[in-house]
PASEBA-1860 file (N, C-alpha, C; in nm, 3 decimals):
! residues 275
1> XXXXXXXX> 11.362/5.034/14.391/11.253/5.065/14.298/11.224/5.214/14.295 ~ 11.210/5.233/14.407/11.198/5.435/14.390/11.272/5.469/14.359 ~ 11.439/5.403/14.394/11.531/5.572/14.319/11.529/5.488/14.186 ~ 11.487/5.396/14.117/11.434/5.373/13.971/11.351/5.481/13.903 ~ 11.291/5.485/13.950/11.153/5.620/13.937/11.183/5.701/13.937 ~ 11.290/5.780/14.065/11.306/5.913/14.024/11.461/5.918/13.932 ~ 11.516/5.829/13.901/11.603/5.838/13.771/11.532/5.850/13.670 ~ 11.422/5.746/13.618/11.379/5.792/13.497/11.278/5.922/13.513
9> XXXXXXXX> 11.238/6.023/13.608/11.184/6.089/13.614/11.309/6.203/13.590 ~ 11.370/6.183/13.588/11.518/6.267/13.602/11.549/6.245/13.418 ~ 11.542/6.176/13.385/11.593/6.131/13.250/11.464/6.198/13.182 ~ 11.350/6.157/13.174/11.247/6.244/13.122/11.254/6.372/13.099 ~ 11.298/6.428/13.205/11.274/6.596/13.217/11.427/6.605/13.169 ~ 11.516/6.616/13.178/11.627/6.583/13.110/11.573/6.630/12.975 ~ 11.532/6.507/12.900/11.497/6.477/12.742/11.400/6.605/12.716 ~ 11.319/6.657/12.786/11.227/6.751/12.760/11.278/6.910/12.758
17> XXXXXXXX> 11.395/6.922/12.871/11.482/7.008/12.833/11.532/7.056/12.705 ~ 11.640/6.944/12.683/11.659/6.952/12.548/11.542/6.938/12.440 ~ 11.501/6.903/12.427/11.400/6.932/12.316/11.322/7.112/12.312 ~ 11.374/7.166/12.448/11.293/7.266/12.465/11.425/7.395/12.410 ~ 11.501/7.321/12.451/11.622/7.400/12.417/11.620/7.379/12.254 ~ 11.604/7.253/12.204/11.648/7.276/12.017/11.561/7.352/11.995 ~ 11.401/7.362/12.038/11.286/7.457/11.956/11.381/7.622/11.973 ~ 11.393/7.603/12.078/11.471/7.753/12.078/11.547/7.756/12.012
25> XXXXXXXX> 11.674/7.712/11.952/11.763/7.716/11.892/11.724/7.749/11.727 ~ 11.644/7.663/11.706/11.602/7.630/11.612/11.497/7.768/11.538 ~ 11.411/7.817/11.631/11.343/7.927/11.665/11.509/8.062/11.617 ~ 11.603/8.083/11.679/11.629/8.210/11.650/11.728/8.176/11.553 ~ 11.761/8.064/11.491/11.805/8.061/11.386/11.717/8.120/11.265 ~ 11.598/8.032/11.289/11.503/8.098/11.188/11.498/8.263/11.179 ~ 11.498/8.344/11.302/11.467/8.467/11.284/11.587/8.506/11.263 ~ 11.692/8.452/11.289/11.893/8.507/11.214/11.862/8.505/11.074
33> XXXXXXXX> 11.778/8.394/11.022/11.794/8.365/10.883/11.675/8.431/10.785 ~ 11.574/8.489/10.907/11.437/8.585/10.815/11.527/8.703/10.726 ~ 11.471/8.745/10.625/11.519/8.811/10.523/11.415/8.905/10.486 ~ 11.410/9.049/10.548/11.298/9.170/10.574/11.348/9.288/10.544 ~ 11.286/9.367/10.486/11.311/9.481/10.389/11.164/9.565/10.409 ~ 11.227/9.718/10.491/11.080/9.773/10.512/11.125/9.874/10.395 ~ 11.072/9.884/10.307/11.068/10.000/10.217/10.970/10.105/10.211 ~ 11.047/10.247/10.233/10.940/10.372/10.243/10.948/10.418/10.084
41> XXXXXXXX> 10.833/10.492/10.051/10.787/10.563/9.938/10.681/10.683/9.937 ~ 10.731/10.788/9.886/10.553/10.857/9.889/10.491/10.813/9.846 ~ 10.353/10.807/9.890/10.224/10.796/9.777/10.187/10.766/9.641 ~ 10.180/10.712/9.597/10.128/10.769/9.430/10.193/10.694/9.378 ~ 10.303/10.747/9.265/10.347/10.620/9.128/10.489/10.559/9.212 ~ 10.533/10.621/9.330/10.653/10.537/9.368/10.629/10.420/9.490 ~ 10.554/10.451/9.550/10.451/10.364/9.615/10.459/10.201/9.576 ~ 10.379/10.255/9.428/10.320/10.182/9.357/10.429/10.091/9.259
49> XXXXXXXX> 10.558/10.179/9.280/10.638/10.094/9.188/10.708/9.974/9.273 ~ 10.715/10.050/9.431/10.787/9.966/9.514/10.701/9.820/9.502 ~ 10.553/9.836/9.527/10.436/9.713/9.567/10.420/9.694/9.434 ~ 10.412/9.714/9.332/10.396/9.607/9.211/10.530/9.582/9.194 ~ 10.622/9.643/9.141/10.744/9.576/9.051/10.841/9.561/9.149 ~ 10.845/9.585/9.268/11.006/9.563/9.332/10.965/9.477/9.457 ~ 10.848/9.499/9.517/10.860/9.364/9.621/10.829/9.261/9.598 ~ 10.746/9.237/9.478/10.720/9.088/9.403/10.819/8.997/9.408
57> XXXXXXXX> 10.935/9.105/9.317/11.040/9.042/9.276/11.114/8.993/9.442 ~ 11.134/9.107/9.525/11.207/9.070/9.612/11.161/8.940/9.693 ~ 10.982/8.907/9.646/10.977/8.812/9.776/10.977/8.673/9.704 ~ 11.013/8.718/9.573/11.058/8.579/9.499/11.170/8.522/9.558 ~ 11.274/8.593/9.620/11.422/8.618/9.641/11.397/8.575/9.833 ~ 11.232/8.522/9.856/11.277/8.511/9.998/11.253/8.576/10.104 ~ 11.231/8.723/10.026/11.221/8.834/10.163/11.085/8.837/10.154 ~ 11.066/8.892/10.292/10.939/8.931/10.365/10.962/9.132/10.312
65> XXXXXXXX> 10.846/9.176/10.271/10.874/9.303/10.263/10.771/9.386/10.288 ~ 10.801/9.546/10.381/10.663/9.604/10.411/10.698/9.730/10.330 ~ 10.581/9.800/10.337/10.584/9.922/10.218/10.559/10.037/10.320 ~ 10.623/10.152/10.345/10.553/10.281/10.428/10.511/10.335/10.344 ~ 10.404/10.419/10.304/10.381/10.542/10.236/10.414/10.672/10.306 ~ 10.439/10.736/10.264/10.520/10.880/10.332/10.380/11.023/10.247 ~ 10.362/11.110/10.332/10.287/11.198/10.234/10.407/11.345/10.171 ~ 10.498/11.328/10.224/10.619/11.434/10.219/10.743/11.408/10.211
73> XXXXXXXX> 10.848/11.526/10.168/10.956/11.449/10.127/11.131/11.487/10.220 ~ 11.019/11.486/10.323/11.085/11.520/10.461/11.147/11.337/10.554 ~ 10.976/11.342/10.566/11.009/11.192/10.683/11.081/11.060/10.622 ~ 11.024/11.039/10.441/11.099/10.937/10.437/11.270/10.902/10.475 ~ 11.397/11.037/10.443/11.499/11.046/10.493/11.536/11.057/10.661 ~ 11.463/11.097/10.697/11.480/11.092/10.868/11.471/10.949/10.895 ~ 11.254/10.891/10.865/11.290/10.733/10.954/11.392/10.649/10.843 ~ 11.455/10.680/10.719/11.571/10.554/10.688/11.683/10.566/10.808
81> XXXXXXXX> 11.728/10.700/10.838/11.837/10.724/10.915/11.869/10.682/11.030 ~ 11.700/10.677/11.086/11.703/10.615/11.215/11.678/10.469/11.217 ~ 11.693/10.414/11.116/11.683/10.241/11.090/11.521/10.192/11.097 ~ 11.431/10.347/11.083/11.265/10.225/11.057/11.222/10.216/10.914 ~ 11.326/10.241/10.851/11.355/10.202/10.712/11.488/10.122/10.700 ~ 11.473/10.024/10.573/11.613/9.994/10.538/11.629/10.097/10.388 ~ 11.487/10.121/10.342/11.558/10.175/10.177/11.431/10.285/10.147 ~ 11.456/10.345/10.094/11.375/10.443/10.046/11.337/10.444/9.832
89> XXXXXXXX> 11.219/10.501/9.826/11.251/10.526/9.663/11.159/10.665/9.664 ~ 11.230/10.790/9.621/11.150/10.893/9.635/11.181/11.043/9.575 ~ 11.325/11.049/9.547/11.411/11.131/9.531/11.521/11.042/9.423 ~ 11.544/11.268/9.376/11.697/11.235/9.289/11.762/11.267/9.360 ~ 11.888/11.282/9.288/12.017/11.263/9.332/12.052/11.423/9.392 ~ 11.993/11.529/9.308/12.017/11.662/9.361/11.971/11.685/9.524 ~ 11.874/11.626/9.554/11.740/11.641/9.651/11.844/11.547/9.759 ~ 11.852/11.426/9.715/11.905/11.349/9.833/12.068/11.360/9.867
97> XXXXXXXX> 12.148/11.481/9.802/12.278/11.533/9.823/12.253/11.615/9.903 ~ 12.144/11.716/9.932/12.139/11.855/9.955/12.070/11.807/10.114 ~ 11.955/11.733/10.094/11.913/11.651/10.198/12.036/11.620/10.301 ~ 12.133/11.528/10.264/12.205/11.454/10.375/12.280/11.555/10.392 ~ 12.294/11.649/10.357/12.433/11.777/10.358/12.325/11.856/10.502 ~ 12.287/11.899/10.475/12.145/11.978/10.523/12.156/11.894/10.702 ~ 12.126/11.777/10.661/12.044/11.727/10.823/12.178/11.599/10.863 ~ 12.320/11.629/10.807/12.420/11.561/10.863/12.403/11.409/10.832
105> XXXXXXXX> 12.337/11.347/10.750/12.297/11.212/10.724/12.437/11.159/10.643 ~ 12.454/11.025/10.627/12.492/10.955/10.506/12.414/10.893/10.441 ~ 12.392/10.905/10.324/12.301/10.797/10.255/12.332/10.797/10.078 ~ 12.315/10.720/10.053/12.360/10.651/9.927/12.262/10.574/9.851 ~ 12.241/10.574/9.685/12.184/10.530/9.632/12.233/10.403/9.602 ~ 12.135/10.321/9.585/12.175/10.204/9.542/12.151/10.129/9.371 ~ 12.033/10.222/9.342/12.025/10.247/9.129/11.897/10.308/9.138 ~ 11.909/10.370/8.978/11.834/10.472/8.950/11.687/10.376/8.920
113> XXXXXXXX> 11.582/10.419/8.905/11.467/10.402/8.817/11.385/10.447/8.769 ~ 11.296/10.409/8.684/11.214/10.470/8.576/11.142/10.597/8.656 ~ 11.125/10.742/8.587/11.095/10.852/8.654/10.980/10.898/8.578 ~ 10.876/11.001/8.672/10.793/10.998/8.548/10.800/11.154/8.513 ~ 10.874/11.238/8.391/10.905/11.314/8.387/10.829/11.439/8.358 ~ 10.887/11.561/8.404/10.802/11.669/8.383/10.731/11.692/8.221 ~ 10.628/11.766/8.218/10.612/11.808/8.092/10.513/11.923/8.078 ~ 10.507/11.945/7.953/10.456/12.081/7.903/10.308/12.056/7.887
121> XXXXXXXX> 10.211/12.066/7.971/10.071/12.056/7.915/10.004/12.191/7.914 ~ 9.840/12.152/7.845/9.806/12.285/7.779/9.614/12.255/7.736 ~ 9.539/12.306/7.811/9.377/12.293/7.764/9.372/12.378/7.663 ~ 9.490/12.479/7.601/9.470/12.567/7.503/9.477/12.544/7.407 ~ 9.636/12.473/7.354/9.694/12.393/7.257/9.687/12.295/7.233 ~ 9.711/12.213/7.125/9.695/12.083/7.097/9.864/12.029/7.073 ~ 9.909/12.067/7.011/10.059/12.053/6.967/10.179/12.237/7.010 ~ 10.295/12.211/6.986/10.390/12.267/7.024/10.357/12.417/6.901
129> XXXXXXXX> 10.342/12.360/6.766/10.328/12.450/6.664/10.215/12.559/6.680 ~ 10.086/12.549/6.793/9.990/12.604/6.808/10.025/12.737/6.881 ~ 10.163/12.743/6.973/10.152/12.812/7.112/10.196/12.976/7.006 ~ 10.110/13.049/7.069/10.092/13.216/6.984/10.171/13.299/7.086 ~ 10.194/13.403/7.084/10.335/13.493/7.093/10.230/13.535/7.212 ~ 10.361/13.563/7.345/10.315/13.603/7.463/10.232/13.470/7.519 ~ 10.227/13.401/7.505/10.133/13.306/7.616/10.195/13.280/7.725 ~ 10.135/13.323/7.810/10.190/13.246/7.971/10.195/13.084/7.978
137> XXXXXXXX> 10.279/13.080/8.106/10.302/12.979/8.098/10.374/12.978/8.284 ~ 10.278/12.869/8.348/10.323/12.795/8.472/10.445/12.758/8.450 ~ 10.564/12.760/8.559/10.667/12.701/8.593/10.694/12.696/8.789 ~ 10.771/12.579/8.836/10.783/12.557/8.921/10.882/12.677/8.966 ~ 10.778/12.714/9.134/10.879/12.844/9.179/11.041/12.773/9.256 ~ 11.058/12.660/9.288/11.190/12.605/9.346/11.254/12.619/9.244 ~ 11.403/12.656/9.256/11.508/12.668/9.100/11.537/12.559/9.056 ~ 11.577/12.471/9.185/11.571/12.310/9.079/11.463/12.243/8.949
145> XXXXXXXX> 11.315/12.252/9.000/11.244/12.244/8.926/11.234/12.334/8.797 ~ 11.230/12.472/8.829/11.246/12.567/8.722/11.376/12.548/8.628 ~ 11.493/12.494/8.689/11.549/12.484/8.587/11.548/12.338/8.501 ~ 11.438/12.227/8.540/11.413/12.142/8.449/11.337/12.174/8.348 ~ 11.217/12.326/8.409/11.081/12.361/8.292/11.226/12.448/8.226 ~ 11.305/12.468/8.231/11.381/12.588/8.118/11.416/12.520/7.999 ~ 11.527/12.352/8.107/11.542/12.266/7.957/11.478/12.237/7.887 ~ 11.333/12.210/7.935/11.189/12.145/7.844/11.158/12.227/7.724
153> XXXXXXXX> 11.185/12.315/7.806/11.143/12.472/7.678/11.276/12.432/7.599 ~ 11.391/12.467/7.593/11.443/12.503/7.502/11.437/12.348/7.433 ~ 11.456/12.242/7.480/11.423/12.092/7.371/11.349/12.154/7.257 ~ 11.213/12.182/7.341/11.074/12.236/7.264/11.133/12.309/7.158 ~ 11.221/12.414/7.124/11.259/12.494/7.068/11.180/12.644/7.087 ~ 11.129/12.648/7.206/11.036/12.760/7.242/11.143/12.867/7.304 ~ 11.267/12.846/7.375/11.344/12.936/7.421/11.499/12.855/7.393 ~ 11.596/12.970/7.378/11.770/12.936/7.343/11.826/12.962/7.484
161> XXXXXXXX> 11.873/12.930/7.585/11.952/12.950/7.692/12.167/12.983/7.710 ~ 12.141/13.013/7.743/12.339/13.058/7.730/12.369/12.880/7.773 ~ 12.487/12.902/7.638/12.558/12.766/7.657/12.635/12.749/7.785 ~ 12.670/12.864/7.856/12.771/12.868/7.925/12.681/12.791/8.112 ~ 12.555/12.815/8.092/12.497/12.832/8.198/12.496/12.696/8.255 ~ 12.504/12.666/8.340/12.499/12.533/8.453/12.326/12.480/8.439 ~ 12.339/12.363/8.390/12.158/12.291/8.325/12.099/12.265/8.467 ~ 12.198/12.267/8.582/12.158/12.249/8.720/12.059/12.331/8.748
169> XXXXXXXX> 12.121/12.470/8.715/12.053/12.591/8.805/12.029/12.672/8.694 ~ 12.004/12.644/8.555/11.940/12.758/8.465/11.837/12.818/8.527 ~ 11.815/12.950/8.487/11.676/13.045/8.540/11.621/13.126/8.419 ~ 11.568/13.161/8.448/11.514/13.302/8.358/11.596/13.434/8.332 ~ 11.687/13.396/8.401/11.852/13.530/8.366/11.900/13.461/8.208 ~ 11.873/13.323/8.242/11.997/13.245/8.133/11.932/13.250/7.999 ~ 11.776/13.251/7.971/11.704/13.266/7.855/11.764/13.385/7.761 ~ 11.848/13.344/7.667/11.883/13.449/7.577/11.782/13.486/7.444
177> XXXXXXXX> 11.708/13.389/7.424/11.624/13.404/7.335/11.483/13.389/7.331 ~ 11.394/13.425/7.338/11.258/13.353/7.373/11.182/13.377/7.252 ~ 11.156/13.277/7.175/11.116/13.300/7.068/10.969/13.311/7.010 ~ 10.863/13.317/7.113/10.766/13.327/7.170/10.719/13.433/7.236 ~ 10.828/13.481/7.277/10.799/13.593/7.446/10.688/13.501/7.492 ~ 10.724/13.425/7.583/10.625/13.344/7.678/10.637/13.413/7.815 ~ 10.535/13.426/7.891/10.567/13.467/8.001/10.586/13.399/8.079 ~ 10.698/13.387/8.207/10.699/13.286/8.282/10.611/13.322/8.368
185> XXXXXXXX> 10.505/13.235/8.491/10.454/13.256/8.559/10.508/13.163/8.708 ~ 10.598/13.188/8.749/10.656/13.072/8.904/10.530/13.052/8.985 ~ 10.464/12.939/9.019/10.426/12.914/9.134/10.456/12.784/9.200 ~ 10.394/12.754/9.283/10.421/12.650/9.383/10.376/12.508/9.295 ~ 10.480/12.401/9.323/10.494/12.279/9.211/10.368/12.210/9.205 ~ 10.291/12.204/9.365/10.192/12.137/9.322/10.040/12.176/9.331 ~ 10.092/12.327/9.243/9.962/12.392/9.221/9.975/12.352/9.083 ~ 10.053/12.342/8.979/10.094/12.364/8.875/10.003/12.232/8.773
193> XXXXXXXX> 9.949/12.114/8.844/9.813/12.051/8.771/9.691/12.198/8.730 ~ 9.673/12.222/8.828/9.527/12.334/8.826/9.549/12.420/8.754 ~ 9.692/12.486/8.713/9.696/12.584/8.664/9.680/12.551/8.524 ~ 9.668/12.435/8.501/9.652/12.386/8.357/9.531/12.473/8.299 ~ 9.421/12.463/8.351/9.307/12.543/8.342/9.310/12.670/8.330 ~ 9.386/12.721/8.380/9.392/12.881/8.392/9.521/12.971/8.336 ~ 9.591/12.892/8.276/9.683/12.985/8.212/9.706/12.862/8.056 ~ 9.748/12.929/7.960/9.769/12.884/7.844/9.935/12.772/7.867
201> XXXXXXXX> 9.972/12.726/7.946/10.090/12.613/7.935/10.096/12.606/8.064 ~ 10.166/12.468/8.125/10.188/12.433/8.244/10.312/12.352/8.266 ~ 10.425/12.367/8.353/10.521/12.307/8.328/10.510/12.199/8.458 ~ 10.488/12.063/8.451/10.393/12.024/8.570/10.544/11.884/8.559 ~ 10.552/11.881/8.726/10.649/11.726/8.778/10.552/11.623/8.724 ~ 10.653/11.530/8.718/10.575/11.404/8.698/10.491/11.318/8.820 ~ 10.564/11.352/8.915/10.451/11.284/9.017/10.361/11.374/9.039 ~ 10.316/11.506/9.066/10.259/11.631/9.060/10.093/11.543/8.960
209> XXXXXXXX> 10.171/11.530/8.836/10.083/11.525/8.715/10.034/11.372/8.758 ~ 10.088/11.293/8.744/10.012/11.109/8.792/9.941/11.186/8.945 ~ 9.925/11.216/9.059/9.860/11.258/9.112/9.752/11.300/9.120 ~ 9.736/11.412/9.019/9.585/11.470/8.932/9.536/11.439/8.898 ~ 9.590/11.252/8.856/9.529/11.201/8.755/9.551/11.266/8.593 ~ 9.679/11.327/8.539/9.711/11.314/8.407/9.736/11.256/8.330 ~ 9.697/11.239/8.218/9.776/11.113/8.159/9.940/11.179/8.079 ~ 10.032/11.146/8.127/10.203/11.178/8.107/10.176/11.173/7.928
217> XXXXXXXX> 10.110/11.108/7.900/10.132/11.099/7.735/10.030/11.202/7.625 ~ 9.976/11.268/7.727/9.917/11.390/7.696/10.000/11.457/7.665 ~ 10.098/11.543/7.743/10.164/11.644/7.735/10.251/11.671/7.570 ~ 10.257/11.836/7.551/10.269/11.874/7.449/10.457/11.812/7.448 ~ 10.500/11.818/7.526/10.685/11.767/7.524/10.686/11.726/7.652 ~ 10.723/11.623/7.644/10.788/11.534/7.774/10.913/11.602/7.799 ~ 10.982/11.555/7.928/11.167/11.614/7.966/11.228/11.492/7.893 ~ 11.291/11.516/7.853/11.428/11.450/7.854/11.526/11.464/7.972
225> XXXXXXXX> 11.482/11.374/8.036/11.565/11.361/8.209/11.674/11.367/8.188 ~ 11.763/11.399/8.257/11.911/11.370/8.307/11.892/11.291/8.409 ~ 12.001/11.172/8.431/11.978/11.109/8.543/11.967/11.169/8.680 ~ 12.066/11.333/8.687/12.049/11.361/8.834/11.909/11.381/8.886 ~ 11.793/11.420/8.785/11.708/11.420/8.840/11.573/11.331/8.827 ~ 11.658/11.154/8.814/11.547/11.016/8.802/11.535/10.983/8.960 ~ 11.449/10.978/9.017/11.416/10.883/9.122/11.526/10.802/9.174 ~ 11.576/10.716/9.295/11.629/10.613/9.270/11.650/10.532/9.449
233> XXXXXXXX> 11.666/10.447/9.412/11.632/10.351/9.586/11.732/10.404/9.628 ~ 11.724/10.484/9.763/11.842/10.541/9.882/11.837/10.411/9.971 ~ 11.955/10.401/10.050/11.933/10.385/10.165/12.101/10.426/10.245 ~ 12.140/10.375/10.365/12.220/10.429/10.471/12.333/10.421/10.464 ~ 12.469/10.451/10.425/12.567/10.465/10.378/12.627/10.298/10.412 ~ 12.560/10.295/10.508/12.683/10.162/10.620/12.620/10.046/10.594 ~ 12.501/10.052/10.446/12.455/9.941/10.396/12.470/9.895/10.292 ~ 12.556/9.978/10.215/12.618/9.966/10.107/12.620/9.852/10.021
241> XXXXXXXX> 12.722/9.743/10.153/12.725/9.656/10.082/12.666/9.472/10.124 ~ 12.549/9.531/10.197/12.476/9.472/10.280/12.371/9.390/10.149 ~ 12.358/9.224/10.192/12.287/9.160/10.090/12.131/9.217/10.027 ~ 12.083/9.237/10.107/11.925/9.377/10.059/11.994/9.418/9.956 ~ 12.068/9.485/10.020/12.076/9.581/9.896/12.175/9.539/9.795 ~ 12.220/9.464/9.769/12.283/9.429/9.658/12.130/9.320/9.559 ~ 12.042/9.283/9.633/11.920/9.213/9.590/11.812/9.310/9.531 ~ 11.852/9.418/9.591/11.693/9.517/9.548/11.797/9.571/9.397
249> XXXXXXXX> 11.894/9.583/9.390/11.982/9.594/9.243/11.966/9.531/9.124 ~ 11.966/9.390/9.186/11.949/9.297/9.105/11.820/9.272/9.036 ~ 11.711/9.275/9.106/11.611/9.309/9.086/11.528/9.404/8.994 ~ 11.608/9.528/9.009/11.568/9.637/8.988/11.626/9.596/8.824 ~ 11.744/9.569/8.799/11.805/9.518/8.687/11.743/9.437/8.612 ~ 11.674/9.348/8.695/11.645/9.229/8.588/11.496/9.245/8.487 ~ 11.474/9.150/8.391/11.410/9.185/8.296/11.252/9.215/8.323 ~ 11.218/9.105/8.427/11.122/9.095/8.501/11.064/9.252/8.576
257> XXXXXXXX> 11.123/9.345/8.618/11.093/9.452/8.644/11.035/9.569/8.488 ~ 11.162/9.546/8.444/11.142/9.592/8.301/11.003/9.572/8.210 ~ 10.971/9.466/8.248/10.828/9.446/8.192/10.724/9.510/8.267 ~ 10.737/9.500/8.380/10.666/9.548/8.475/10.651/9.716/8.419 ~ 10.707/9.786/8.432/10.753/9.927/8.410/10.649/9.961/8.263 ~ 10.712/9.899/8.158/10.649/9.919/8.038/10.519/9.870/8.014 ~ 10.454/9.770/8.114/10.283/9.749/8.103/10.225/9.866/8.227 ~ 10.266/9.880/8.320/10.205/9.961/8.420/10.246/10.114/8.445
265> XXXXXXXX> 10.378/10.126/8.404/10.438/10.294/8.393/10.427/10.376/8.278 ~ 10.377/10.353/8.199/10.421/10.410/8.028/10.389/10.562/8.059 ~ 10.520/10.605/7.967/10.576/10.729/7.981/10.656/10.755/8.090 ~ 10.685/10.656/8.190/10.796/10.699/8.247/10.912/10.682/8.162 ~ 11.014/10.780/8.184/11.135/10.824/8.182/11.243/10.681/8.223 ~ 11.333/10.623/8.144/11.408/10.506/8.166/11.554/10.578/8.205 ~ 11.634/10.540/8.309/11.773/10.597/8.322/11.855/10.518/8.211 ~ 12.004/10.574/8.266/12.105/10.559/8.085/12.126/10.427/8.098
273> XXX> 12.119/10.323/8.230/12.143/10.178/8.188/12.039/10.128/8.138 ~ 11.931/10.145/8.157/11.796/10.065/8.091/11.810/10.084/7.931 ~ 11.880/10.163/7.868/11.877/10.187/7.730/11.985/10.138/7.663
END
């Protein structure tokens, strides 16, 4: 009768084993099979594009997703590199070449998206036809930026630039014509809201300007972007072709974002596949 007892006391704990063992099993399958995406962004309209239009979608798709806000456009590329990011949205393509060249990184975009582009504003003028001979005019002192306020101008038809010149790195050498004599005034990009006030034109970034609180559909001429310089989700070379990121693509693609963009972004800038 006792070694009855301690057999089924043996068989019990036995059975409780295993059962303790499937929760476990069962347990890190689940966390093999969690599907998590920390996405960094600065502040402001990219932030905002990640948490309205791109993690919605993604957690339709399953994933769990957290958002960093970044205040600079330093840390978001460091923590992707070091894996406390999987993806970034924050930067173009010029910025995030020069970036990984710079600090030895790999990193790779995975698609472009809607940007919100520089433009020409003005408390002086109302339209392009108003601006009077000699008016100053704000432009960003970095050459990258300055040479987006050069293209803006000449769209505008306010200045002719040498055909020959690289649209990368136009400057104020390359202005062959200024048909205005505008003066350029370089300062720092994100003084260039304030200066709206104080000088007769402002050649202001688009996140710069949503920042201030501008409205983008104010401005006397929007950019006509080039894609190198739209926004677009980075992340780590060796993730390439890692399911995230072939999902945050898809996503980003599908129509459902697209709507998103055109009720909550207007006046952003669309790259050449959205058109």
């Amino acid at each position: 009768m006792k070694n009855l007892f301690f057999s089924l006391v043996l068989l019990f704990s036995i059975g409780l084993l295993a059962a303790c063992g499937s929760d476990s099993a069962s347990s890190g399958d689940a966390k093999a099979d969690a599907k998590q995406v920390t996405f960094g962004a600065t502040s402001g309209p990219y932030s905002d594009m990640v948490s309205k239009a791109i993690k919605p979608l993604l957690e339709k798709k399953g994933y769990e997703v957290k958002v960093v806000e970044f205040s600079d456009y330093i840390q978001p590329n460091l923590a992707l590199s070091k894996d406390d990011l999987d993806a970034n949205l924050f930067q173009h393509k010029v910025y995030m070449e020069n970036f990984a060249k710079e600090h030895k990184l790999e990193l790779s975009e995975v698609i472009v998206v809607p940007t919100a582009p520089m433009g020409i504003y003005s408390k002086k003028f109302n339209s392009l036809d108003e601006i009077t001979e000699g008016s100053a005019i704000a432009i960003p002192n970095d050459p990258t930026n300055a040479a987006r306020a050069f293209l803006i101008l000449e769209d505008a038809g306010l200045i002719k630039l040498d055909p020959n010149a690289d649209p990368l790195t136009v400057s104020e050498k390359d202005v062959k014509d200024n048909v205005k004599n505008l003066q350029f005034k370089p300062i720092e990009a994100a003084q260039l809201p304030r200066a709206v006030e104080s000088v007769d034109l402002s050649a202001v970034p688009g996140n710069f300007a949503l920042a201030a609180k501008m409205d983008l559909l104010d401005a006397l001429q929007l950019e006509n972007m080039p894609d190198q310089y739209r926004n677009r989700v980075v992340i780590n070379t060796k993730d390439k072709d890692a399911q995230f990121a072939k999902d945050i693509k898809e996503v980003v693609e599908s129509d459902e974002f697209e709507k998103i963009i055109d009720e909550k972004f207007k006046g952003f800038g669309k790259p050449e596949w959205m058109k």
